[in-house]
C-alpha positions as CSV (number, residue, x, y, z in Angstrom):
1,X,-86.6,129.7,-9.4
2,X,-88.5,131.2,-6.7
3,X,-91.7,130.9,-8.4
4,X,-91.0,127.1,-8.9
5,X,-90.5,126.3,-5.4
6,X,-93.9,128.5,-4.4
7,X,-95.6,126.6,-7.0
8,X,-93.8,123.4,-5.5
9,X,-94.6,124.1,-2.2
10,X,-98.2,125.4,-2.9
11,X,-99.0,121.6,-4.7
12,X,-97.7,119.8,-2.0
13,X,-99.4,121.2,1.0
14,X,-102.6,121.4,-1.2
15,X,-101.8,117.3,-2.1
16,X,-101.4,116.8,1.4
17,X,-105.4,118.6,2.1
18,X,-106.6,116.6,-0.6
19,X,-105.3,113.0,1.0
20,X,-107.7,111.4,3.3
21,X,-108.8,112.7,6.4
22,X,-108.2,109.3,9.3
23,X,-110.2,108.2,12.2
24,X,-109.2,105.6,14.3
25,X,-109.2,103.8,17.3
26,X,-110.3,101.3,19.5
27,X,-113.9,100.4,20.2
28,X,-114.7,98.0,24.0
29,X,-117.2,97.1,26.3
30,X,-118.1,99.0,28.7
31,X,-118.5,96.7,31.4
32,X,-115.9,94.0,30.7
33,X,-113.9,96.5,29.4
34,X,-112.7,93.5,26.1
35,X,-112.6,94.6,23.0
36,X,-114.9,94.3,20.4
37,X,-114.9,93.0,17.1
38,X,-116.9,92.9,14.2
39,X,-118.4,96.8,14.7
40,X,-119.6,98.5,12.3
41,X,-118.5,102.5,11.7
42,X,-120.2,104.4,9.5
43,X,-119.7,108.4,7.8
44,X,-122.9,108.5,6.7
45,X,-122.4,111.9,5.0
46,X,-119.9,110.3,2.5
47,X,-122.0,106.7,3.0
48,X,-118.7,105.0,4.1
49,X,-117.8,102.5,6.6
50,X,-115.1,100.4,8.2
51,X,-115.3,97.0,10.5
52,X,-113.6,96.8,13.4
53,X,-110.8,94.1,14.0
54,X,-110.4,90.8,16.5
55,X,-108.7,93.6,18.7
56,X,-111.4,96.5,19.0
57,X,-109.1,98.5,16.2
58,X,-110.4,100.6,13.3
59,X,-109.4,103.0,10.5
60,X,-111.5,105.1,8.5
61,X,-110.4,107.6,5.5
62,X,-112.5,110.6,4.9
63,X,-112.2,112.7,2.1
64,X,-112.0,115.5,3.9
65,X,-111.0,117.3,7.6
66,X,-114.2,118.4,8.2
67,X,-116.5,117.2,11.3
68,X,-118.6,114.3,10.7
69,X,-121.2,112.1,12.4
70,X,-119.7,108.5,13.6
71,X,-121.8,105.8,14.2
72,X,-120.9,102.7,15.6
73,X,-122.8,99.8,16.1
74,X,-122.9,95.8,16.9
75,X,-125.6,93.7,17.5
76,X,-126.6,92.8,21.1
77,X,-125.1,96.4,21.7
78,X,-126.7,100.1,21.9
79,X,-126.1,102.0,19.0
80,X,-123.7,104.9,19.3
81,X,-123.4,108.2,17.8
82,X,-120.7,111.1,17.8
83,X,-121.4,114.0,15.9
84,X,-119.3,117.0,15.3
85,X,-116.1,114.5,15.3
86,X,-113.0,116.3,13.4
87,X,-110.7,113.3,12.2
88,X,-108.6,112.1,15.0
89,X,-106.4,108.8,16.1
90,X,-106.8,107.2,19.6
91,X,-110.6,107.5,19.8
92,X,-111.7,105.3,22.3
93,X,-115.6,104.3,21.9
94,X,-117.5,101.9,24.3
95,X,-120.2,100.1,23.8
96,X,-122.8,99.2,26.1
97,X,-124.7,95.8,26.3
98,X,-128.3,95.8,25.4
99,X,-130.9,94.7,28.8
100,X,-133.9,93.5,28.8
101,X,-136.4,95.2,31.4
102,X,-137.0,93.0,34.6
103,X,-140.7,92.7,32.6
104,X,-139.6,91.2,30.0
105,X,-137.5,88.9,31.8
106,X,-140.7,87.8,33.5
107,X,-142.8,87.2,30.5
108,X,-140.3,85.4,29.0
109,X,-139.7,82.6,31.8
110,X,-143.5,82.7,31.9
111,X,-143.8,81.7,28.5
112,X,-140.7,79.2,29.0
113,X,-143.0,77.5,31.8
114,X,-146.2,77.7,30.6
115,X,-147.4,74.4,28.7
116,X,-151.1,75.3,28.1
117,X,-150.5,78.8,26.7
118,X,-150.3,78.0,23.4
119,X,-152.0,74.7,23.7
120,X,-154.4,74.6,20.7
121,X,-157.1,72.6,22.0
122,X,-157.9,74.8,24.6
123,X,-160.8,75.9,23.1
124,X,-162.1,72.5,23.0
125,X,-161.7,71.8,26.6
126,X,-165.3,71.6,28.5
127,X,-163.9,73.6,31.4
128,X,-162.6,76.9,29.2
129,X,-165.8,76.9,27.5
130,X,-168.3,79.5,28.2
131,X,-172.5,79.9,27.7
132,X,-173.9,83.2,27.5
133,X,-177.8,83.6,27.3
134,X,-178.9,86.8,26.0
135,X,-181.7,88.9,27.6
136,X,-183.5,92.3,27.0
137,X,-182.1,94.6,29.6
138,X,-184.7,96.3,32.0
139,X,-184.4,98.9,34.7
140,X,-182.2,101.5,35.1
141,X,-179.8,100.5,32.7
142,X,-182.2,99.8,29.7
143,X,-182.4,101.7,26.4
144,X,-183.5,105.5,27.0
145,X,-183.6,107.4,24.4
146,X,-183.1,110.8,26.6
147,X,-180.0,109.5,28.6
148,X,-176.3,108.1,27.1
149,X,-174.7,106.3,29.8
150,X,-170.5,105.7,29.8
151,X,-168.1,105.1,32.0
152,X,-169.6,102.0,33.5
153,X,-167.8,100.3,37.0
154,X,-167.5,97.0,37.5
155,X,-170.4,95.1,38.7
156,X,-171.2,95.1,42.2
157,X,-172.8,92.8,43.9
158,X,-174.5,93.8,47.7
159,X,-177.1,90.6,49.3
160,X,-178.8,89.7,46.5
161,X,-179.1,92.5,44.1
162,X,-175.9,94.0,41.7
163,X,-175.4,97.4,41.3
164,X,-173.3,99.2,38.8
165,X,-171.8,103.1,38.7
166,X,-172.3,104.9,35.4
167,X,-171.6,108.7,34.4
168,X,-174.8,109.7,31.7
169,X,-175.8,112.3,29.7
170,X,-178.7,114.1,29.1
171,X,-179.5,114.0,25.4
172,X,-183.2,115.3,25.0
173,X,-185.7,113.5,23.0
174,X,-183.7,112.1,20.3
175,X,-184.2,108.8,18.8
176,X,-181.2,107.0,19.1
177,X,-182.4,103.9,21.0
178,X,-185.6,102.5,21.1
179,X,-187.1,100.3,23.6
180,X,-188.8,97.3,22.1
């Protein structure tokens, strides 16, 4: 009789290991503090996942007790992960609004307000349109075949004659340009 009831007892508490494992809560926003509906929780470890209801609540059954990664996520809000998470009721999750960068802000109300910058016939307007006559370069800045010159500044004007600031290297004798 014993034995029976040890058995008994033995399939029980093992049954009651083998039910799933609950997490559950309530998921807000962190700055209004209202409750958020429509999130998304994810195990991904046994690729399950829950919805969270008008009220902010949720429910997920694992299959088992052991610690898992949560995610939770909603768009228009950061996406949030807890890791190491043993299965628990009353988890209380906020989520944070996504913001855009006082930049982008900018850019955007600039494109709002702009009315020529995607105007098409820009290009055909006289007053965007550009000439450039090409000429062979002389003086200091010409083709040498013993000097490579970088780093060029902007050009500088001083009375009548232009100036410009260059870094160069010495390169020997080797052919790589050739004056005409």
């Amino acid at each position: 009789m014993k034995r029976v009831y040890l058995i008994t007892i033995s399939a029980l508490i093992i049954g009651i290991r083998c039910l799933g494992q609950n997490y559950s809560g309530a998921i807000y926003d962190s700055e209004s503090l209202e409750p958020l509906s429509g999130v998304e929780i994810k195990i991904p470890e046994e690729d399950i996942s829950a919805t969270s209801d008008e009220d902010g609540n949720f429910t997920l059954t694992s299959g088992t007790s052991s610690a898992k990664i949560i995610s939770f996520e909603l768009g228009g809000y950061m996406f949030e992960e807890k890791r190491d998470i043993l299965p628990q009721s009353g988890m209380e999750i906020a989520l944070r609004k996504k913001k855009q960068s006082a930049a982008s802000e900018r850019w955007n109300e600039y494109m709002l307000s702009c009315d020529n910058y995607t105007n098409v016939t820009i290009p055909n307007n006289p007053e965007w349109n550009v000439n450039f006559e090409e000429t062979e370069l002389l003086g200091d800045l010409s083709a040498n075949s013993t000097y490579t010159r970088r780093d060029p500044s902007a050009v500088i004007k001083v009375g009548e004659k232009y100036y410009v600031w260059y870094t160069y290297l010495f390169i020997g004798t080797l052919n790589l340009f050739r004056n005409k």
